[in-house]
C-alpha positions in Angstrom: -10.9 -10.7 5.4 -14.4 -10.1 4.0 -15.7 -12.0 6.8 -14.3 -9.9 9.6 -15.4 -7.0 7.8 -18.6 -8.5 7.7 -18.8 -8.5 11.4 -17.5 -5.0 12.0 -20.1 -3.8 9.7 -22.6 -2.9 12.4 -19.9 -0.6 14.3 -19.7 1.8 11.6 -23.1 3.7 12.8 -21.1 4.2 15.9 -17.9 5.5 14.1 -19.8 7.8 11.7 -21.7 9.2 14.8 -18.6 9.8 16.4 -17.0 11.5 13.6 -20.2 13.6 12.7 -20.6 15.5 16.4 -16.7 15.8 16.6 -16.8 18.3 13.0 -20.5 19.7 14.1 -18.9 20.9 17.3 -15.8 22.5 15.9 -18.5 23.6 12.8 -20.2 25.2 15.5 -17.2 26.7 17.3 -17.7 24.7 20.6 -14.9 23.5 19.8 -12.1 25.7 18.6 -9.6 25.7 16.4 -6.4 27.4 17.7 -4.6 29.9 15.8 -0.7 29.8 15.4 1.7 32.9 14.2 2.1 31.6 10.9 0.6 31.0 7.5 -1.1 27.2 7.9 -1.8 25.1 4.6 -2.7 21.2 5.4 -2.4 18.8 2.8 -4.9 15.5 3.6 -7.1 12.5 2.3 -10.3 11.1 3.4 -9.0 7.7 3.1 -6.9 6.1 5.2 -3.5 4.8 3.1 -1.6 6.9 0.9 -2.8 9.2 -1.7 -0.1 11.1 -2.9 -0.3 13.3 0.1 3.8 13.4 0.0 4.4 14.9 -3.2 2.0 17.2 -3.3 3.5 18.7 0.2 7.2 18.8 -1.5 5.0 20.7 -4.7 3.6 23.3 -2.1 6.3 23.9 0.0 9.0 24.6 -2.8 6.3 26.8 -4.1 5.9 28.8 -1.0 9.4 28.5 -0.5 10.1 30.1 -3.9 7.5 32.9 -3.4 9.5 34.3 -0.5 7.8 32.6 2.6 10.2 31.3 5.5 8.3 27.7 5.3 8.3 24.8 7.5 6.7 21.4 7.3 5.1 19.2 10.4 4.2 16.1 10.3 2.7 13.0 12.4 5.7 10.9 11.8 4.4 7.9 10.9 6.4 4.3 11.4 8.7 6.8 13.3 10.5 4.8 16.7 9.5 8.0 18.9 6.8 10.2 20.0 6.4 13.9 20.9 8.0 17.0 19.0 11.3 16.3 17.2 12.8 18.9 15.3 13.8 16.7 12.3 16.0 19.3 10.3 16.6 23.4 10.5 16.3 23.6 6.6 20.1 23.2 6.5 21.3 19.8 8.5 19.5 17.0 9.9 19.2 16.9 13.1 17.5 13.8 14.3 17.9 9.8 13.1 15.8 8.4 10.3 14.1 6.1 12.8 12.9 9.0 15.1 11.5 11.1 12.6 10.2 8.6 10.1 10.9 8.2 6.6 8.4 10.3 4.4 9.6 13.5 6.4 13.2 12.8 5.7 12.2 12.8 2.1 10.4 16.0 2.3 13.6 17.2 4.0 16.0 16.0 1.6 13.6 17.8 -1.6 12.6 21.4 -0.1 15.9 22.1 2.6 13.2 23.7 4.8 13.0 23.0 8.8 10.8 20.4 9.4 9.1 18.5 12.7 6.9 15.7 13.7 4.5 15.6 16.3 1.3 14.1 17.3 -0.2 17.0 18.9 0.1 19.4 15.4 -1.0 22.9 17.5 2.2 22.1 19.9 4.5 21.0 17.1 4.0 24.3 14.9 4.5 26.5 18.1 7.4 24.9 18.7 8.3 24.9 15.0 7.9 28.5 15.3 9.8 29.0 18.3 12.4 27.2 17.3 13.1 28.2 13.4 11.3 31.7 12.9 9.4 30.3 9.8 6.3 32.1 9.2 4.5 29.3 7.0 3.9 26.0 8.1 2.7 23.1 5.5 0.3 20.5 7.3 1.6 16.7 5.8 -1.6 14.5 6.5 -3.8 17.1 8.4 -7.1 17.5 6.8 -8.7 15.5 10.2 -6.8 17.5 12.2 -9.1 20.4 13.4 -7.5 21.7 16.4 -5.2 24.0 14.1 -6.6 26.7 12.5 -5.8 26.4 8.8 -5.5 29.7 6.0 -6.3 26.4 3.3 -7.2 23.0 3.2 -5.7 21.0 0.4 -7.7 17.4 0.0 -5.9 14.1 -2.2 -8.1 11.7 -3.1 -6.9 8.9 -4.8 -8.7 8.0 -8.7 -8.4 4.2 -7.8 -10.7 4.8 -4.6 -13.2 6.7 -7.0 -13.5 4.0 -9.3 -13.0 0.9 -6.9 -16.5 -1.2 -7.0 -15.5 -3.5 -4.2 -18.9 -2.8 -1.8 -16.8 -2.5 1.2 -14.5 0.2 -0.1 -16.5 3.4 -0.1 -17.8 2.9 3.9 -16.2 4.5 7.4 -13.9 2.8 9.2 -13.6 -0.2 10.6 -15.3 -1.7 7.5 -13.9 0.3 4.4 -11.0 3.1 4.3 -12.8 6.3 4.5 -12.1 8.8 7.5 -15.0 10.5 7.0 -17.9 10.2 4.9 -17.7 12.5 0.9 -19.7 15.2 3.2 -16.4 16.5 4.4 -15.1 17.4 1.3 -17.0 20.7 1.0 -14.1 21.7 4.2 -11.6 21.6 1.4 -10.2 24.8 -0.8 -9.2 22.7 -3.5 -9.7 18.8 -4.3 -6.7 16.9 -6.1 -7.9 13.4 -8.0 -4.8 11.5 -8.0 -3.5 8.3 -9.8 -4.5 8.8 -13.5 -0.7 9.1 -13.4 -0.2 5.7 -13.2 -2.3 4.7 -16.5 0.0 6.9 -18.7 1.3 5.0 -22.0 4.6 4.0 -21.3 4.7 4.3 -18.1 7.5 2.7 -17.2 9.8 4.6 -19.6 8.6 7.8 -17.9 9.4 6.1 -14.5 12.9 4.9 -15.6 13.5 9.0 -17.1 12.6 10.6 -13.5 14.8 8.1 -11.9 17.6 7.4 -13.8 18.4 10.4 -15.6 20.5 11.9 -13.2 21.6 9.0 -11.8 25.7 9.8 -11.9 24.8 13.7 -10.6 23.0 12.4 -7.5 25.9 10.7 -6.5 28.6 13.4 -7.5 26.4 16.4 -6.1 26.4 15.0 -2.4 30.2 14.6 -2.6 31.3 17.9 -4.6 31.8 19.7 -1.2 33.5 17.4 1.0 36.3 16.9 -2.0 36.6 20.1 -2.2 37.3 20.7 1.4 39.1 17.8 2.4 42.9 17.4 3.0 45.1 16.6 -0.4 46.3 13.7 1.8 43.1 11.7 1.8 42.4 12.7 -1.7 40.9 15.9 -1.4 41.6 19.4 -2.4 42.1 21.2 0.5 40.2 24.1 -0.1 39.1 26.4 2.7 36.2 27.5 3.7 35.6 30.6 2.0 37.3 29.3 -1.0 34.7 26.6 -1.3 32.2 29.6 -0.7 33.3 30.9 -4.2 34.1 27.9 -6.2 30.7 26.0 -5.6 28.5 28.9 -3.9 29.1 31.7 -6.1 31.2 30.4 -9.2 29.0 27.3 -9.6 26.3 29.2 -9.2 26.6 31.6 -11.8 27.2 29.0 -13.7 24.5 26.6 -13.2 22.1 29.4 -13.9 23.7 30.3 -17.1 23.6 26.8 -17.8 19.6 26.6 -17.0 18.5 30.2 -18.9 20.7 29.1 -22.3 18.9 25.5 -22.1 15.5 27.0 -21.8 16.0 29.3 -24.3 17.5 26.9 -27.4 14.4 24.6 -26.8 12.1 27.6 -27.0 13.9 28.0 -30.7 13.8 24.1 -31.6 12.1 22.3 -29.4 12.9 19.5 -26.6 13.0 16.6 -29.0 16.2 18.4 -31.3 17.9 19.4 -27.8 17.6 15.7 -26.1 20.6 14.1 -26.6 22.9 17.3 -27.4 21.9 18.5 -23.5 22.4 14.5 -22.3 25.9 14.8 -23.3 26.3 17.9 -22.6 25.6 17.3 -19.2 27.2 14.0 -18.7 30.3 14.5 -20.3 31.4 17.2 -17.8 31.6 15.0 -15.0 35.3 13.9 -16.3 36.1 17.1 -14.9 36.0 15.9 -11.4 38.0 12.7 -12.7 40.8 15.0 -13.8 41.1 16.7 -10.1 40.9 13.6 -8.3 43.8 12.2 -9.7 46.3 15.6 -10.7 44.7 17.6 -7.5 45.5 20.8 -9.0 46.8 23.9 -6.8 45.4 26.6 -9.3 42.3 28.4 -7.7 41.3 29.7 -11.3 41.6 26.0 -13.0 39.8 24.6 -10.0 36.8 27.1 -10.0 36.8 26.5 -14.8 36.1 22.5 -13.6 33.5 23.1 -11.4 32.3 25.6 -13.6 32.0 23.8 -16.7 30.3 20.8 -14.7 27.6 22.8 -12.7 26.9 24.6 -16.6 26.5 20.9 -18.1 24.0 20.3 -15.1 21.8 23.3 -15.5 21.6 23.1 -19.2 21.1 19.6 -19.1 18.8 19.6 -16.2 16.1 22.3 -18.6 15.7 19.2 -20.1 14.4 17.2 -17.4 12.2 19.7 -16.0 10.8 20.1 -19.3 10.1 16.8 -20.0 7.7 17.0 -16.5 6.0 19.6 -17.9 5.5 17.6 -21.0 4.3 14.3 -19.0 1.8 16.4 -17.2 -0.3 17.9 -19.6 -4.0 17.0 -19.7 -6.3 16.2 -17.0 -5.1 16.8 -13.3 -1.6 18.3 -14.6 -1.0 20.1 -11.4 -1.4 16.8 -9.4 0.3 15.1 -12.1 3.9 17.7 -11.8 3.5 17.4 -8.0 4.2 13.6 -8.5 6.6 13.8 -10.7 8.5 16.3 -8.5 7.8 13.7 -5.7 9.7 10.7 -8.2 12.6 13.6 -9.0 13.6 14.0 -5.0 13.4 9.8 -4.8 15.9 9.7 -7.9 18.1 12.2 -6.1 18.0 10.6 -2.8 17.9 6.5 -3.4 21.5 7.0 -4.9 22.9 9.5 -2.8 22.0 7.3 0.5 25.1 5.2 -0.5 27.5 8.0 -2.0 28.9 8.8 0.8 29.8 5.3 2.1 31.3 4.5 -1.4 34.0 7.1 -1.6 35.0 6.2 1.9 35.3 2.5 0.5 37.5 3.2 -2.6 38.1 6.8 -2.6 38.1 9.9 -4.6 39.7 8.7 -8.1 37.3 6.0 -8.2 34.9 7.1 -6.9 34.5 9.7 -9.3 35.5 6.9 -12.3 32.4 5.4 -10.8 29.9 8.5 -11.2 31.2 8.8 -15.0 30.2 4.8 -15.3 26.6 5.9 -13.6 26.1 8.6 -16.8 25.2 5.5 -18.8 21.4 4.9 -17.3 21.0 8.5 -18.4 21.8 8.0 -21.8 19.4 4.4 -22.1 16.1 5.9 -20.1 17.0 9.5 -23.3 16.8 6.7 -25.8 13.4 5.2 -23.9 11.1 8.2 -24.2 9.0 9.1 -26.6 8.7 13.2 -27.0 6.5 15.5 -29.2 8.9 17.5 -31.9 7.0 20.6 -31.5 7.1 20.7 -27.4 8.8 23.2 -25.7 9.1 25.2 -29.6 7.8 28.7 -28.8 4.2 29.2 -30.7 4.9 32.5 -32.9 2.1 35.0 -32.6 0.3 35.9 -35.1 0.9 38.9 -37.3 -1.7 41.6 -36.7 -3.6 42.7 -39.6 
């Protein structure tokens, strides 16, 4: 390999040269960028390979998303079986195959709910991403070489490992090393993310196992909580209607959920995440024998139906404060911003990975056991609690101090 690189060597004069006039010409506005009706942030690297690029467009996008903005995400579609525009989801259902669209943008998909498209040409594929979805902010995956668009910021990832790599061959242009473009371009950037010091963390692998595992059983049960509840009593379901599902789980649940979520946050602010651990581990878990109890009696009563889902979805948000808590914890120190955006990007693999085969489970041995299974699947969340290691002042709010 080092030979071949050897003999490529000389041809990276004539790939810097091309890459220098292409960004002095659009520097110069010979080229121009072209302006779209929408907000435009582009998340990129200098290095060819990935970076972290991913996360940190899940991190933006549910920020934006959050803040109010009608946001939409493009991407290349790389490793995807297709070309052109595809409109890979309208922020509610997907609309496209896995193989079209291309892997990394149904993971951005399944995190954010937000429409997303791929498309080579990324001017074309946000005015039709426009056109077609009315968003009004548009998140750039992999677009920092992209120039044609005009961009409101430029987000740059590079990775720590590059910085520190001493392999002679690493730090040149293509078709030699893995850079783009040469360290120049990074003054183009509105912010600059150094990635990877995630990865050196002590204990590592116990954080790793937390992020994935801990809600192991509720990816499972969350992708199947609606279909039960609508589906006929004769294959297992509750035959719930419509609207009645719209209170139970839309408004009921939600209520719930929230409760669940604002009382978690605020015991640890009294005692801390360490004391609340393993009370919010059960407390989350245990609920799910709720949904073993209406899979086998399949109750008629609207009010006992909408106190099961109720008391599970309040298990989950008080339980879940935990997890999110224990990011923030993990991502304190240097690059912490970087550091939650991958750790968000870990949270959305934990959800998905399990909930790829939910669906295909229940259809296998039903809703009894499939719901006897999901209570089995708690017990990963109880062995990656008693793996980490957590601070017994973290998350305790700091009292202020009297004033004199």
């Amino acid at each position: 390999m080092n030979l071949l690189k050897v003999i490529l060597y000389p041809f990276i004069p004539v790939y810097a040269f091309a890459i220098w006039l292409r960004n002095f010409l659009f520097d110069k506005n010979i080229l121009r960028c072209i302006k779209v009706d929408a907000k435009v942030f582009s998340v990129g690297n200098i290095t060819f390979g990935g970076s972290g690029k991913t996360p940190v467009t899940i991190y933006l996008t549910s920020l934006l998303k959050h803040a109010g903005n009608k946001v939409g995400v493009l991407s290349r579609g790389y490793g995807r079986k297709s070309g052109g525009y595809i409109l890979v989801s309208d922020g509610k259902n997907f609309l496209t195959t896995v193989e079209k669209a291309g892997d990394e943008i149904y993971h951005t998909v399944l995190e954010c709910s937000v429409p997303t498209a791929v498309s080579e040409n990324r001017v074309k594929g946000a005015e039709k991403l426009i056109k077609d979805t009315g968003v009004n902010t548009i998140v750039l995956d992999d677009a920092f070489q992209h120039r044609w668009i005009k961009r409101d910021a430029d987000i740059l990832i590079i990775d720590q490992r590059f910085l520190t790599e001493k392999n002679f061959f690493t730090h040149n242009l293509l078709p030699t090393g893995v850079m783009r473009e040469s360290f120049s371009s990074i003054k183009r950037s509105d912010l600059v993310i150094i990635n990877r010091k995630f990865m050196q963390k002590k204990d590592i692998w116990n954080i790793l196992g937390f992020l994935l595992f801990f809600r192991f059983a509720e990816a499972q049960l969350v992708k199947l909580v609606q279909p039960f509840l609508l589906d006929p009593r004769e294959v297992g379901g509750l035959g719930l209607s419509t609207s009645e599902v719209g209170i139970v789980y839309g408004t009921v649940g939600i209520i719930a959920l929230t409760a669940g979520g604002l009382i978690g946050g605020y015991v640890i602010s009294r005692q801390g995440l360490k004391w609340w651990l393993w009370p919010m581990v059960i407390i989350m878990h245990t609920p799910d024998l709720a949904f073993v109890y209406l899979s086998h009696v399949q109750p008629t009563d609207f009010i006992l139906i909408n106190a099961a889902v109720a008391l599970e979805q309040f298990g989950y948000g008080f339980g879940f404060t935990a997890y999110m808590m224990y990011m923030i914890m993990i991502s304190q120190g240097e690059h912490k911003t970087a550091h939650y955006a991958i750790c968000t990007g870990i949270m959305a693999l934990g959800m998905m990975l399990p909930g790829m085969f939910s669906g295909a489970l229940q259809e296998a041995i039903g809703y009894p056991r499939f719901f006897e299974w999901v209570l089995i699947s708690t017990i990963p969340g109880f062995i990656v609690a008693a793996l980490v290691k957590i601070d017994p002042e973290f998350g305790k709010k700091k009292k202020e101090p009297k004033e004199a």
